[in-house]
N, C-alpha and C positions, 0 to 999 in steps of 0.2 A: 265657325263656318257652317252654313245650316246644307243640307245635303242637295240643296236644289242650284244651291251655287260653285260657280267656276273657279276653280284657283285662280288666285291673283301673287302671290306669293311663293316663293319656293319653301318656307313650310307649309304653304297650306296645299301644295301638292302632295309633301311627304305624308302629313293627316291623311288628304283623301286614299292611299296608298295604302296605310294603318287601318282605317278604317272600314275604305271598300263596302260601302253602300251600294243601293240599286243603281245600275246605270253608272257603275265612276269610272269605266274606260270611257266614257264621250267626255265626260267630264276633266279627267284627264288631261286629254289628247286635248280637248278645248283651251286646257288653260295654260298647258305645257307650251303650243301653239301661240298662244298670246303673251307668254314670257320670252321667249325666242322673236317674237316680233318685237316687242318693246328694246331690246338689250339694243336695236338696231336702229334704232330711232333719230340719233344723230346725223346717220348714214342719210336717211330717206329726207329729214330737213335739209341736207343740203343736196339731194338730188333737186326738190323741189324747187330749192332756192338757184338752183342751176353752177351751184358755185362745185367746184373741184379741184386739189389740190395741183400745180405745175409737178409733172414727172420731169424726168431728166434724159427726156428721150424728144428726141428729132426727127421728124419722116420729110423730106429732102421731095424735091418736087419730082425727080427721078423714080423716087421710090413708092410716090403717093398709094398709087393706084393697087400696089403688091402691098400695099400694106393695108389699102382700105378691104382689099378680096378676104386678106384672113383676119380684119374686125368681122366680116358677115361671116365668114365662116362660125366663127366662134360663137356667133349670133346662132345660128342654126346648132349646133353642137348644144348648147343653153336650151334650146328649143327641145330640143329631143331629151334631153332629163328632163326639165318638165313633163313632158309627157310621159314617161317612164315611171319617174316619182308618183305624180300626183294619179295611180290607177286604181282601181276599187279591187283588185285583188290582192295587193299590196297591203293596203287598208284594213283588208278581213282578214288579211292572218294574223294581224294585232291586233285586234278587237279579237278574235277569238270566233268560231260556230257557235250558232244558236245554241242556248243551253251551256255553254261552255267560258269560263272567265278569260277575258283579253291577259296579255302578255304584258304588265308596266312598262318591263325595261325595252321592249319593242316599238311600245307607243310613243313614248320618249324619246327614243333613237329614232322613229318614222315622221314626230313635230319636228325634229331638228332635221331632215334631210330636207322636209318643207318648207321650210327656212333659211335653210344655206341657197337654195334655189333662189329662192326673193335676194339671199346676200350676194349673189353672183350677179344677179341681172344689175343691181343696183353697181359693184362695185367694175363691170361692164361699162358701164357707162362715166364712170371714174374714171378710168384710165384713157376715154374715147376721148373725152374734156378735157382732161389733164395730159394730153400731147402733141407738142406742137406741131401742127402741119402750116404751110403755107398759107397766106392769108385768100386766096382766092377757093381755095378749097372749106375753107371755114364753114360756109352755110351747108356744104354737102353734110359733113358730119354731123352737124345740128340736128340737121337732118334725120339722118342714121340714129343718131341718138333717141330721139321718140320712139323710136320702133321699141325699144322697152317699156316704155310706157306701159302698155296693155298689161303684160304679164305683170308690173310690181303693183299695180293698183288691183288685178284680179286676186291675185295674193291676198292682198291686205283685205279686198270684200269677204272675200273666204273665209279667212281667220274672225272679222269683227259679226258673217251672220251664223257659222258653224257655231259660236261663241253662245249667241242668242238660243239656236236650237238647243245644245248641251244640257242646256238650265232647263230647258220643261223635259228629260228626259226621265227624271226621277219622280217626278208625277205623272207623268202619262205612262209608270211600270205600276205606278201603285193602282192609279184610275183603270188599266189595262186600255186605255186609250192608244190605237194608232198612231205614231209618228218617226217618219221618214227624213233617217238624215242624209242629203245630198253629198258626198265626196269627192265632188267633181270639178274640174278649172276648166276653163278654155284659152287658148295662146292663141291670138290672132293680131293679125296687122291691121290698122283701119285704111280702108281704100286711099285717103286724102294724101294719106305717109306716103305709101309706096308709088302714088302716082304723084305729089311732090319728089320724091326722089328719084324717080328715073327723069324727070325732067329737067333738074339740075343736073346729072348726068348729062342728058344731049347738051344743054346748055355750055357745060363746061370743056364736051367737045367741037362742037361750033364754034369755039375761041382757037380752038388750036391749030 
């Protein structure tokens, strides 16, 4: 492993860890980050593919609606760890102050809290698919369901261009070259969603 590259391996994180070259908390954290995404990979193919196991659970057309409030709920709840997690002060206390060596076992433990966020939203939406509601109610949750969208593919941009930066991090210590690593996500809904779904909402009270 030459020092300008990212772990791809779980030894070759232990290496960089051993050996602690210039720059190997980004490096680290980049490749710790992109093994944690890969482990998850099966998961995100079949988000994609839209497919999702049947649960063994029933929401009754009685109960639709209480059941659909605390799916948002918990959408919002997701929401707010993501932002919690993903904050830049979080970040520098495992990376360490200037002048001062980041923390492994912290960076480690902070790629995996990143991670289980991406594994929430996705297995969020697992359970939203895999239970059965009434079939008139069907498109709402479809619906519902994109609303993760954003965050797991933001995730995934994160990890594949942080990834990109990492690698010129040990060149540009040795060049004394400026470069600025970004830390940062954004959760947002795109207008099309939520203004399809409140539409189907009237929609499906206009039936009743």
């Amino acid at each position: 492993m030459t020092e300008s590259s990212v772990p791809r391996t779980e030894e070759e994180l232990n290496l960089l860890m051993a050996e602690r070259p210039s720059g190997w908390e980004y490096l680290l954290f980049a490749g710790a980050l992109r093994l944690e995404l890969e482990r998850l990979e099966t998961q995100y193919e079949d988000y994609k593919l839209g497919y999702a196991p049947r649960l063994d659970v029933i929401v009754y057309e009685s109960q639709f609606f209480e059941y659909l409030h605390s799916q948002v709920n918990e959408l919002q709840i997701l929401a707010s760890n993501f932002a919690l997690i993903f904050n830049t002060e979080v970040a520098n206390a495992a990376f360490g102050p200037p002048g001062v060596e980041g923390d492994p076992a912290r960076l480690l433990h902070l790629a995996k809290r990143y991670i289980s966020t991406y594994e929430e939203f996705l297995r969020w939406v697992e359970r939203l698919r895999g239970t059965s509601v009434p079939g008139k109610y069907s498109r709402l949750v479809a619906i519902l369901a994109k609303y993760a969208n954003q965050p797991i593919e933001e995730i995934r941009r994160f990890v594949r261009e942080y990834a990109m930066s990492a690698a010129q991090v040990p060149e540009a210590i040795a060049s004394g070259t400026p470069l600025v690593l970004e830390n940062f996500l954004t959760f947002s809904i795109p207008a099309e969603i939520s203004t399809a779904y409140k539409t189907e909402i009237e929609r499906l009270k206009a039936e009743e």
